[in-house]
C-alpha positions as CSV (number, residue, x, y, z in Angstrom):
1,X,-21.8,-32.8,24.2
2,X,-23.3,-29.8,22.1
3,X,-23.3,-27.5,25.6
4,X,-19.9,-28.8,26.4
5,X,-18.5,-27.7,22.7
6,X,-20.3,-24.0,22.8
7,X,-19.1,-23.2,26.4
8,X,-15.8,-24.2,25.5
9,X,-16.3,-22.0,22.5
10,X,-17.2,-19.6,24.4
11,X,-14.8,-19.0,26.9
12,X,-12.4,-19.3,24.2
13,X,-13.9,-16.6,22.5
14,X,-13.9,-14.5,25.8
15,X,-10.5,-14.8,26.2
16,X,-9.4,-13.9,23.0
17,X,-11.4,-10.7,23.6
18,X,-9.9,-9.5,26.9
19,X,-6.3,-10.4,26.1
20,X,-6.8,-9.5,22.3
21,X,-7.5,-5.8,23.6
22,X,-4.2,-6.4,26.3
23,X,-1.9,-7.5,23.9
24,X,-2.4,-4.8,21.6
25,X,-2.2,-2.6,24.1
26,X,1.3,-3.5,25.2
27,X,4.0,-1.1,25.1
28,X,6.2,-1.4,21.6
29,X,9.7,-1.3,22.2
30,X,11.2,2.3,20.9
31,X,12.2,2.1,18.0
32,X,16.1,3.8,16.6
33,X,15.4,7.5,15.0
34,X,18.4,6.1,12.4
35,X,20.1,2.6,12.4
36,X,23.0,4.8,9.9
37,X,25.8,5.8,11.8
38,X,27.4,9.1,11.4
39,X,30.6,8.5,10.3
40,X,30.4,10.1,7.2
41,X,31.5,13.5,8.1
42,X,33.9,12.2,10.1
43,X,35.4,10.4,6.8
44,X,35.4,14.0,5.5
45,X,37.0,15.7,8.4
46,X,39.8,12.9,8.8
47,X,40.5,13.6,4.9
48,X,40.5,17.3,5.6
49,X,43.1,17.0,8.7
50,X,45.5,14.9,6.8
51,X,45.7,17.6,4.6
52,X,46.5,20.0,7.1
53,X,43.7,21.8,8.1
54,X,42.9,21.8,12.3
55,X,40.6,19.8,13.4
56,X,37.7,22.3,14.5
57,X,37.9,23.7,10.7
58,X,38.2,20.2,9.5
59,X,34.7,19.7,11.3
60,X,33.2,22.9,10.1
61,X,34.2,22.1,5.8
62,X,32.9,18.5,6.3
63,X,29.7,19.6,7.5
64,X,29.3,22.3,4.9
65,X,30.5,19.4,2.2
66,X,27.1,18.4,1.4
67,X,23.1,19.0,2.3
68,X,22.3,15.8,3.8
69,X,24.6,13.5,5.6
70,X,22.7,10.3,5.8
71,X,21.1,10.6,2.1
72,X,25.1,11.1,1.2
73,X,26.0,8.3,3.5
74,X,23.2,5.9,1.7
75,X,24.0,7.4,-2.1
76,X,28.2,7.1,-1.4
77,X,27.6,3.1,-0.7
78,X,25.2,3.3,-4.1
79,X,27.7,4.8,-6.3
80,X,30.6,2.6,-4.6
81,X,28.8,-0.5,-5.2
82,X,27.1,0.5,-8.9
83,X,30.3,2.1,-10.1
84,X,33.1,-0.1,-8.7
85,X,34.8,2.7,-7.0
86,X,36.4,2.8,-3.8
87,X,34.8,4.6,-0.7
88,X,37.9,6.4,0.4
89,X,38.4,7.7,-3.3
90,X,34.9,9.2,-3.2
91,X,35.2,10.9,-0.1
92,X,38.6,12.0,-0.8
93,X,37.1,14.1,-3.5
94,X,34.6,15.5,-1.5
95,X,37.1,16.2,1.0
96,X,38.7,18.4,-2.0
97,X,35.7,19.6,-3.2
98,X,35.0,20.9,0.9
99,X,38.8,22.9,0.6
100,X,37.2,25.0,-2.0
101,X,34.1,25.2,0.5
102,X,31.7,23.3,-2.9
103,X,29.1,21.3,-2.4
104,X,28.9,18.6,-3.7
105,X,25.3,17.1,-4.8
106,X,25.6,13.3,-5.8
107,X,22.0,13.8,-7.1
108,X,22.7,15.5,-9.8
109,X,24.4,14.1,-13.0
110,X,27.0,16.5,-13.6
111,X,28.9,16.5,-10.4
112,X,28.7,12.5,-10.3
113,X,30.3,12.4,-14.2
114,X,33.1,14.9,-12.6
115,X,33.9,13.0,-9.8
116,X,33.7,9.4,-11.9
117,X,35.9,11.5,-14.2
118,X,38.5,13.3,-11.7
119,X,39.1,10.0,-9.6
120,X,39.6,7.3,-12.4
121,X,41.5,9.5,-14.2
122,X,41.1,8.6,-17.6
123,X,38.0,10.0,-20.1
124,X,34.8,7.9,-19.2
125,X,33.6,4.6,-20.8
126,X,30.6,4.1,-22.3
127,X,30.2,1.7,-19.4
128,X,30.8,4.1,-16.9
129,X,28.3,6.7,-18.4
130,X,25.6,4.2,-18.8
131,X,26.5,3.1,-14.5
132,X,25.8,6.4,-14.0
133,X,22.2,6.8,-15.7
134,X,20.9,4.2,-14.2
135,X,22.3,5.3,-10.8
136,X,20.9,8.6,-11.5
137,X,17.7,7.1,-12.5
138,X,17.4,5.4,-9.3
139,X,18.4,8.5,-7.3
């Protein structure tokens, strides 16, 4: 019985260290560079044509518009979601931000306050301004 339980053992062993190395080895399937599609500066160029400016220029401004499209793409659904403010209004403002060929940097607490400011409209809240530190302190 003991001889029975130890080759058992053993071939279970074994086989754990053949196919151990085999699995391992197996191909992983490729993973996606970015699972964020890019439809952010097409947002901003669709804003920019309604407004009357061609399409190729339209492309060309929303590019410029800001540094990094998927870091803008990631902090627009942060401030829309932390600030209660509607998507469209937030790239409509970057949209008119691009006419004037700005950048805008929704890093940095000043041009966040403006655009809070410019697309409600009215002079902010203590609410709003306290939103926005702690979006800034999670940026």
């Amino acid at each position: 019985m003991r001889n029975r339980i130890l080759f058992i053992g053993s071939i279970i062993f074994a086989s754990h260290v053949v196919f151990g190395e085999t699995l391992v080895a197996l191909p992983q399937p490729a993973q996606m560079v970015s699972q964020i599609p890019i439809h952010f500066e097409q947002e901003i160029a669709a804003q920019l044509v309604s407004r009357g400016l061609e399409d190729q220029a339209a492309k060309e401004f929303s590019q410029n518009s800001v540094e990094d499209v998927y870091s803008a793409t990631l902090l627009t659904h942060m401030i829309t979601t932390k600030l209660g403010i509607e998507r469209t209004k937030v790239h409509a403002y970057i949209a008119s931000q691009a006419l004037f060929q700005k950048r805008v940097d929704l890093r940095a607490h000043g041009d966040v306050v403006a655009m809070v400011q410019q697309i409600k409209g009215t002079s902010m809240q203590k609410e709003d301004l306290k939103a926005i530190e702690e979006y800034i302190a999670i940026v």
